[in-house]
LOTILO-814031 format. One record per atom (N, C-alpha, C): residue in three letters; x, y, z. Coordinates in steps of 0.001 Angstrom, whole numbers, padded with zeros to 6 digits, always signed. Layout:
BEGIN
AlaXYZ/...
***
This chain:
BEGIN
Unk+000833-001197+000000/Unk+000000+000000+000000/Unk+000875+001256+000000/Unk+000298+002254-000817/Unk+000898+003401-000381/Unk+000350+004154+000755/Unk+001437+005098+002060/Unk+000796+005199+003117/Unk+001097+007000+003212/Unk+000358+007329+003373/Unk+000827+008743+003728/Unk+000636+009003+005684/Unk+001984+009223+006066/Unk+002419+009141+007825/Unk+002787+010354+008154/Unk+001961+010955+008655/Unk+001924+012490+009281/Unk+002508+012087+011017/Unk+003342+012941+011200/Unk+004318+013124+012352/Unk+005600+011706+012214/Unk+005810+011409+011058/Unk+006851+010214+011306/Unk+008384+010605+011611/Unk+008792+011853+011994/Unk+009745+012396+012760/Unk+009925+011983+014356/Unk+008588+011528+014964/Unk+008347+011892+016373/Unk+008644+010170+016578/Unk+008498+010230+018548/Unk+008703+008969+018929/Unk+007466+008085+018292/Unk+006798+007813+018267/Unk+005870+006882+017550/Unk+005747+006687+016136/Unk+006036+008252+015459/Unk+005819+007994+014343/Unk+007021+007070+013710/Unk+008104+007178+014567/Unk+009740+006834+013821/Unk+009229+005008+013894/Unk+008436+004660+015072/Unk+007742+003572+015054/Unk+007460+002796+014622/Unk+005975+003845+014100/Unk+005352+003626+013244/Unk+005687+003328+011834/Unk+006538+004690+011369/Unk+007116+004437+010070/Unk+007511+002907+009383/Unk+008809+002711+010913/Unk+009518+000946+010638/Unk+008410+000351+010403/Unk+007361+000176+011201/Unk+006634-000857+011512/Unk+005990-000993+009942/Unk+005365-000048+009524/Unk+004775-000514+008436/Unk+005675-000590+007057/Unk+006368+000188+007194/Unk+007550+000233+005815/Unk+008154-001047+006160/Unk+008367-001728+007294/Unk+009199-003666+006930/Unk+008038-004496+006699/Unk+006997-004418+006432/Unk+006231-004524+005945/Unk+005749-004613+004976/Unk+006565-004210+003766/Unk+006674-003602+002715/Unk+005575-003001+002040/Unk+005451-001744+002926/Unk+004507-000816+002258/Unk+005458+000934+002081/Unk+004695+001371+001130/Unk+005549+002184+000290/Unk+005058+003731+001432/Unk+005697+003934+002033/Unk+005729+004697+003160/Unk+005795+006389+003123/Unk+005206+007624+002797/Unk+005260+008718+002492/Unk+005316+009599+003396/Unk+006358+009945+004056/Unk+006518+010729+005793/Unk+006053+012206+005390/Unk+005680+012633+006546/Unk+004866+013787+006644/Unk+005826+014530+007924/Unk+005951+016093+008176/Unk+006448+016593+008843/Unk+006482+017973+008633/Unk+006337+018698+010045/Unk+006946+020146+009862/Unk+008041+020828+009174/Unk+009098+019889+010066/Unk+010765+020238+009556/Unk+011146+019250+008888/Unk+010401+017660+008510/Unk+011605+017099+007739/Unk+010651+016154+007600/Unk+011331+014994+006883/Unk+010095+014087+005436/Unk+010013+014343+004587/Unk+009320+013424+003413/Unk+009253+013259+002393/Unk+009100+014812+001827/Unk+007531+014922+002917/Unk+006996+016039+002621/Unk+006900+016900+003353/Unk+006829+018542+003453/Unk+007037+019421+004674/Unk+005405+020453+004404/Unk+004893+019856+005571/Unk+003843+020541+005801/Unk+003471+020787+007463/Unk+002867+021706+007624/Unk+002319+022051+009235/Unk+000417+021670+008533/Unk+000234+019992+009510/Unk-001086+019805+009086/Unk-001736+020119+010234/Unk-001274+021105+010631/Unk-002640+021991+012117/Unk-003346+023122+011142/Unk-002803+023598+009927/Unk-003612+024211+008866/Unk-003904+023775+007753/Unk-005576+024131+007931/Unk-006447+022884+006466/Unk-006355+023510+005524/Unk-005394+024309+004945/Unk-005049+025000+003866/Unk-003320+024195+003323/Unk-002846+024220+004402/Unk-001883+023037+003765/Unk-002231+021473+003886/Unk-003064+021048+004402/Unk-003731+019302+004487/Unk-004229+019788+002612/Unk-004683+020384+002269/Unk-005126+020876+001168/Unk-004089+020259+000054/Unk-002874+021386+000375/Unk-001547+020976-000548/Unk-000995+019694-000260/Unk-001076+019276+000897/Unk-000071+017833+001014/Unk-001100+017009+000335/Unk-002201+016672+000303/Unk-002933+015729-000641/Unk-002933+016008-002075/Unk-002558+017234-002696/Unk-002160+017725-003924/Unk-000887+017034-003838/Unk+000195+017215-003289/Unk+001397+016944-003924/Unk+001356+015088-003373/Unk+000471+014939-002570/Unk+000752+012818-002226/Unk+000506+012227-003689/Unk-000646+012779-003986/Unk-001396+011998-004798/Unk-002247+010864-003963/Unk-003020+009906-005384/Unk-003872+009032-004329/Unk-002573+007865-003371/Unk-003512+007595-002361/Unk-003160+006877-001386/Unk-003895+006201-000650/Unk-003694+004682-000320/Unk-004188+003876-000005/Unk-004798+003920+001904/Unk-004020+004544+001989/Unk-004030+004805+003488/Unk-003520+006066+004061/Unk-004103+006859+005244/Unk-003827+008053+005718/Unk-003288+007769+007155/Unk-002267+007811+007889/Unk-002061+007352+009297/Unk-001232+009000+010038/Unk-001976+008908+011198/Unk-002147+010072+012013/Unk-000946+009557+013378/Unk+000229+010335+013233/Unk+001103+010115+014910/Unk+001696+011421+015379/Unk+000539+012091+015322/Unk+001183+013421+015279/Unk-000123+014600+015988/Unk+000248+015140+017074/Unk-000773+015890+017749/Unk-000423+016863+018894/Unk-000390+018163+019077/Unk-000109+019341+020168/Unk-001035+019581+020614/Unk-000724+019525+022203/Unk-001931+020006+023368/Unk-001397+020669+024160/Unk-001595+021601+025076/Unk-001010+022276+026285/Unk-001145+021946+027253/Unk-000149+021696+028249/Unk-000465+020896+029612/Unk-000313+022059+031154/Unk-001239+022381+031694/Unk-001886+023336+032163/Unk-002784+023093+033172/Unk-002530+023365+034408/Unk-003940+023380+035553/Unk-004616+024370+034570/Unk-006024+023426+035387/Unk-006951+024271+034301/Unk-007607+025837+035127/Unk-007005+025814+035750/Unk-006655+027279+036490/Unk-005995+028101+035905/Unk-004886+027705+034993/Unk-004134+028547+034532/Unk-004100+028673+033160/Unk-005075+027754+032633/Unk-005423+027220+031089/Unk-006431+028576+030377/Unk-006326+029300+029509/Unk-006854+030096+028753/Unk-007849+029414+027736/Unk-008551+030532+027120/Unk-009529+029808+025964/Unk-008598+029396+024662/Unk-007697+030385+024763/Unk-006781+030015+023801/Unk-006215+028718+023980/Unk-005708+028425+024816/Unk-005499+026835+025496/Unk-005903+025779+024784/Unk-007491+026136+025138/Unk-008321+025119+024275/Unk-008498+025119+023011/Unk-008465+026391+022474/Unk-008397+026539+020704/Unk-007365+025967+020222/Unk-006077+025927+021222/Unk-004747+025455+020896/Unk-004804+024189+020544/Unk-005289+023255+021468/Unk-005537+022130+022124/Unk-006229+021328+020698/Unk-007579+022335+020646/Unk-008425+021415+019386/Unk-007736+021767+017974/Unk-006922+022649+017472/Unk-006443+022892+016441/Unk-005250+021806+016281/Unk-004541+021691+017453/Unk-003419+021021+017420/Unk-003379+019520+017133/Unk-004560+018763+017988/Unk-005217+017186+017825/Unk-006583+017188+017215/Unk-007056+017908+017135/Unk-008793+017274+016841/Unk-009249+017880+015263/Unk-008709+019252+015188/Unk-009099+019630+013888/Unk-008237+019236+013158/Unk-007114+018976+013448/Unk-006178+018887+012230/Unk-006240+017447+012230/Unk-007056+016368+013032/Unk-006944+014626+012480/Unk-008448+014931+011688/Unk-008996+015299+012016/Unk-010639+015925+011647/Unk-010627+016217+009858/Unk-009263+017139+009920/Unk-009449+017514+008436/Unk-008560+016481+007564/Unk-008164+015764+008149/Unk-007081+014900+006922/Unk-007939+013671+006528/Unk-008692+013811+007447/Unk-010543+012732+006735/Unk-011035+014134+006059/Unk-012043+014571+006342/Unk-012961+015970+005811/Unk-012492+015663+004225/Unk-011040+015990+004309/Unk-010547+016518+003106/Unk-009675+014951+002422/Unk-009543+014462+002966/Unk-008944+012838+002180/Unk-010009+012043+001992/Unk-011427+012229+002351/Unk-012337+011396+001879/Unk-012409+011040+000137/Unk-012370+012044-000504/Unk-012391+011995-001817/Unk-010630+011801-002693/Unk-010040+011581-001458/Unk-008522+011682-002580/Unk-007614+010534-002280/Unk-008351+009592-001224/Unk-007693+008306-001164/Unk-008462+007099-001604/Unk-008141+005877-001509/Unk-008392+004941-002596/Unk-009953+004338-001698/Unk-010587+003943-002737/Unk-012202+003589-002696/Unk-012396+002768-001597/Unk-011290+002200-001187/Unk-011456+001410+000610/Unk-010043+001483+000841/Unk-009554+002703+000855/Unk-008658+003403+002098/Unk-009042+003720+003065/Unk-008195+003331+003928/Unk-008526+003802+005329/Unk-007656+005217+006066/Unk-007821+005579+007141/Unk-007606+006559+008459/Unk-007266+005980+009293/Unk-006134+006194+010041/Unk-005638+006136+011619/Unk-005115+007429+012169/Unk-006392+007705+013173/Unk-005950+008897+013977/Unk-005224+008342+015606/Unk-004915+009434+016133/Unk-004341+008672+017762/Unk-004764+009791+018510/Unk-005183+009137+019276/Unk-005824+009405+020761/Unk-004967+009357+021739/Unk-005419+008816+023106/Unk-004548+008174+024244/Unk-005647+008602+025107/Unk-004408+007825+026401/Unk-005036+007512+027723/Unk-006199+008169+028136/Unk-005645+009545+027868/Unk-006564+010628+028512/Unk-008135+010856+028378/Unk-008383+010054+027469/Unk-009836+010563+026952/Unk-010666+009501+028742/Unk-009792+008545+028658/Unk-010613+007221+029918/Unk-009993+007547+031497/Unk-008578+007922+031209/Unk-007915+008360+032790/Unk-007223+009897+032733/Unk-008203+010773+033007/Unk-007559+012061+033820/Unk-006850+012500+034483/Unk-006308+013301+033964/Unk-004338+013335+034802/Unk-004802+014913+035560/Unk-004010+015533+036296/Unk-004154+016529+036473/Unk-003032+017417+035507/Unk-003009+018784+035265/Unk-002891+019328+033606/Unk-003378+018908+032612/Unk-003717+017926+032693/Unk-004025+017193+031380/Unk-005658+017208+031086/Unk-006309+018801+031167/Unk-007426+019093+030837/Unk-007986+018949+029395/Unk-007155+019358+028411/Unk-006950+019903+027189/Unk-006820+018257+026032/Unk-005545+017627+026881/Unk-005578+016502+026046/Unk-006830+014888+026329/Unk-007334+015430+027322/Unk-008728+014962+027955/Unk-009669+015541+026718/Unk-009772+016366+026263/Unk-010493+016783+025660/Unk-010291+016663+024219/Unk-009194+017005+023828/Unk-008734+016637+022318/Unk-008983+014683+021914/Unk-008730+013993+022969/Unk-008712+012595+022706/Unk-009806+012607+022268/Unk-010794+012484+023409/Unk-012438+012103+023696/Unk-013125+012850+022277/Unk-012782+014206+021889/Unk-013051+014347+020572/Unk-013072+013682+019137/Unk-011517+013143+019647/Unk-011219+013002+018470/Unk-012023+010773+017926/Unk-012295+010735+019043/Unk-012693+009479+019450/Unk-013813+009423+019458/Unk-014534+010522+019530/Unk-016014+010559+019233/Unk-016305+010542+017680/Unk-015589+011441+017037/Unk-015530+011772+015478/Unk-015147+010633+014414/Unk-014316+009892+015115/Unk-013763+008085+014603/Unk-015413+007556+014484/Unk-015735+007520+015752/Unk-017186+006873+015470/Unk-018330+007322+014443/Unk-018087+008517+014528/Unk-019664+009276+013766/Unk-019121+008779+012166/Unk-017891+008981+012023/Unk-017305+009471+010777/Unk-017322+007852+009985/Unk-017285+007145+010924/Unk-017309+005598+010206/Unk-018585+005328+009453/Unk-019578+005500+009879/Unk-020829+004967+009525/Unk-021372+006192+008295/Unk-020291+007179+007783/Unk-021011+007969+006539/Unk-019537+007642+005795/Unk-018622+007080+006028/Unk-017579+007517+004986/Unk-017121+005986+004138/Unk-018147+005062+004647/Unk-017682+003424+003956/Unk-017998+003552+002512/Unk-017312+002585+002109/Unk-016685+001570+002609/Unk-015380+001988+002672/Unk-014601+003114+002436/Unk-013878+003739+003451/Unk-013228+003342+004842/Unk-012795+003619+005617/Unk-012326+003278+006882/Unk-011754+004570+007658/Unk-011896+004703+009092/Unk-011295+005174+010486/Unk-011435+004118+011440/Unk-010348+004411+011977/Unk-009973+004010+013668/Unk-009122+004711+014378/Unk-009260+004756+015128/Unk-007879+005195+016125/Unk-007455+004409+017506/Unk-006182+004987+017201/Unk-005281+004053+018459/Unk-004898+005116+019493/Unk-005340+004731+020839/Unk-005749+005011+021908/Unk-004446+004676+023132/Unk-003064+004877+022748/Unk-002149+003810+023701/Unk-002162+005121+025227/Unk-001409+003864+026157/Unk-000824+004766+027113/Unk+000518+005570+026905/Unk+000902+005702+028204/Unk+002529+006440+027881/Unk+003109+005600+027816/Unk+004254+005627+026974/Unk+005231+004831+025955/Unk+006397+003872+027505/Unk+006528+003025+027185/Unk+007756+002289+028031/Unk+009113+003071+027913/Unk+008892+003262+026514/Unk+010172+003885+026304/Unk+010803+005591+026906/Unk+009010+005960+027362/Unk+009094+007210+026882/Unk+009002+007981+028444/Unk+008981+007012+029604/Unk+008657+007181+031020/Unk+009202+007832+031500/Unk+010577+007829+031448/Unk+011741+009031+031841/Unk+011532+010290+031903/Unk+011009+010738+030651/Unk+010618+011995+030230/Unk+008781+012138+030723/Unk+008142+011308+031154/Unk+006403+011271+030990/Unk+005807+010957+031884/Unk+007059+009790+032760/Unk+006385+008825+033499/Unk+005258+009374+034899/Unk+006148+010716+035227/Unk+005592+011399+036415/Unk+004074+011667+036038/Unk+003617+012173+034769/Unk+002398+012525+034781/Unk+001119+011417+034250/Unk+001851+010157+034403/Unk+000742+009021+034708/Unk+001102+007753+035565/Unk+000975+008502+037025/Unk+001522+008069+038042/Unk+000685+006640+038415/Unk+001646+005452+038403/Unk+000531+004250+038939/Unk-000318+003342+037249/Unk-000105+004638+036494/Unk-000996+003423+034846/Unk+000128+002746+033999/Unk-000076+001611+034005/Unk+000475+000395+032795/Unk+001183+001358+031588/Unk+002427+000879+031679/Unk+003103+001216+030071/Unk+002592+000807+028875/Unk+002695+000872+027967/Unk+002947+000476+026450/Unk+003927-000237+025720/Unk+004732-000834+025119/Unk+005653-000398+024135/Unk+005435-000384+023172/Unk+006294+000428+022323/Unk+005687+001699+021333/Unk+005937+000493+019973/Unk+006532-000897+020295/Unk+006227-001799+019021/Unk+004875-002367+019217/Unk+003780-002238+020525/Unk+002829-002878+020479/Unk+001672-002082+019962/Unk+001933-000777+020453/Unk+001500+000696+019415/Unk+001314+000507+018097/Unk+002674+000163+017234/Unk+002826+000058+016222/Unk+001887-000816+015097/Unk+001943-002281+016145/Unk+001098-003448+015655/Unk-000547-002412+015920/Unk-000744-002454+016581/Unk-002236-001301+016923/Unk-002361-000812+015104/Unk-001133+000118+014625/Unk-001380+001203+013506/Unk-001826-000208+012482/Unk-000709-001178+012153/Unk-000646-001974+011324/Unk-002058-002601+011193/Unk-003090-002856+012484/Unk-004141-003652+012628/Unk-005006-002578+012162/Unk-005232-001844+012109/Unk-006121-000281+011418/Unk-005703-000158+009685/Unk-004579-000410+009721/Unk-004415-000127+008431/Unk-005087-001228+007239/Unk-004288-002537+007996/Unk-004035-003506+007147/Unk-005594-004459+006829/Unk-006543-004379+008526/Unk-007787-004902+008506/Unk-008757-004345+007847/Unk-010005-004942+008330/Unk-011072-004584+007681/Unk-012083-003672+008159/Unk-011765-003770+010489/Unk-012519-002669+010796/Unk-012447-001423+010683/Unk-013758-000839+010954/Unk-013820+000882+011289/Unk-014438+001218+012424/Unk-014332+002485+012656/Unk-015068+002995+013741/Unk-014659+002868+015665/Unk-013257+001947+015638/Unk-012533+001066+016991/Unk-011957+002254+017307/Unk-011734+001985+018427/Unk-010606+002907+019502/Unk-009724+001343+019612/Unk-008506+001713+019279/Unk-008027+000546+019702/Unk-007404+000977+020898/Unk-007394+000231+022373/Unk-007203+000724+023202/Unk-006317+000227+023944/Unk-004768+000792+024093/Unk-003656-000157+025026/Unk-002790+000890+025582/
***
């Protein structure tokens, strides 16, 4: 398949990328500063151009998302505009706008996490961006078939605890190859509409 992989710079996406490119699928990285292709997809004016310059594609996969982490005491409205522009509108529009430019049963993988099911404290914003974006997987399945969405829902990374671990004190790791298998099972299957959840 050809895959177009938005955030495959980042820890999951670098992941992700392996995971499905040994795989042998023809792999099209997405990024701010670096990849195939250089786009900022938090604006649906460039999701616009990066599907102009992909061309069609078999698959759209999402590892890539900004939230602000903030007592919500100290959290602004902007916060939240931040929050939904950064995860929810910008996985929102790479369906909206890839419905018509990927292949007749291509699929979507957006990512979520923990937060939408376990509430952290700061973690108002990405509580909110998940649960969005996890609501919209669902609605969006049942008008866009035979088409496909899912999203993968992991915790904080094994790998990634050092740097994370403090702000999900006491919840089960991940590792970010079992993540990976998660993207591969969205891509490669037949469901829609799942939170895959680990």
């Amino acid at each position: 398949m050809k895959i177009l992989l938005i955030g495959a710079g980042g820890t999951l996406g670098t992941s992700v990328h392996s995971t499905l490119a040994g795989r042998g699928h023809d792999v099209l990285t997405v990024g701010r500063s670096g990849g195939d292709l250089r786009h900022d997809f938090t604006d649906p004016a460039q999701i616009t151009e990066l599907y102009e310059r992909a061309g069609r594609v078999d698959a759209v996969v999402s590892a890539a998302g900004d939230v602000p982490w903030k007592p919500i005491t100290e959290m602004t409205a902007q916060d939240y505009l931040d929050a939904f522009r950064g995860k929810v509108l910008s996985q929102l529009e790479l369906v909206r706008q890839g419905v018509g430019r990927i292949a007749e049963r291509g699929s979507f993988t957006l990512i979520t996490g923990v937060l939408a099911r376990e509430p952290v404290p700061t973690g108002s914003a990405a509580s909110m961006a998940n649960g969005a974006v996890e609501a919209f997987v669902r609605a969006a399945a049942i008008e866009i078939a035979p088409q496909r969405v899912n999203a993968v829902s992991p915790t904080v990374f094994t790998e990634s605890l050092d740097d994370y671990g403090a702000f999900f004190p006491g919840m089960e790791a991940v590792d970010l190859a079992k993540v990976a298998r998660a993207f591969v099972r969205s891509v490669e299957g037949a469901q829609t509409g799942q939170v895959y959840v680990l």
